[in-house]
N, C-alpha and C positions, 0 to 999 in steps of 0.2 A: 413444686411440692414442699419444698425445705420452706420456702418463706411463707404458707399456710403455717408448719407445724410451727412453726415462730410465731407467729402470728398468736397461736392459739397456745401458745406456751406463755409468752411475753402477758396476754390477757390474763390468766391464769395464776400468773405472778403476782401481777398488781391488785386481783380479787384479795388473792391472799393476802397478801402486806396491808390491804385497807380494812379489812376482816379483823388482823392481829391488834392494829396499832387503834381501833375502835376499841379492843379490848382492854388494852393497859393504857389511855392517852389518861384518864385521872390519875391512875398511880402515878405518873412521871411528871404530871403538873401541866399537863398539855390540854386541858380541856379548853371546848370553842364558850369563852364567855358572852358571844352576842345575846342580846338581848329575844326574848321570846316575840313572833310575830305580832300575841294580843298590847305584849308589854312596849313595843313601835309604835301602835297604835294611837296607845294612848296616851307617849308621847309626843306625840306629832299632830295631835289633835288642837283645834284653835280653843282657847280659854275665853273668849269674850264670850258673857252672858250675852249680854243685846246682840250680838249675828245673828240673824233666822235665813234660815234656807227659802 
């Protein structure tokens, strides 16, 4: 029983702390600067005009 209520304490925790630090990571200069899914794209997209699928 003790290592349930750990278990569900410990989760609980980590909600929280990922919760807070989603809230202030701009303030502190922490932001994820990856790149946006569409902005990979195209990217990584081939440039040769003459390729036809």
């Amino acid at each position: 029983m003790t290592f349930f209520v750990r278990a569900v304490v410990t989760g609980f925790a980590l909600s929280l702390g990922s919760a807070l630090f989603k809230k202030v990571q701009k303030q502190l200069g922490l932001e994820d600067k990856t790149p946006d899914k569409d902005e990979t794209v195209k990217q990584d997209a081939v440039s040769d005009p003459d390729l036809q699928t």
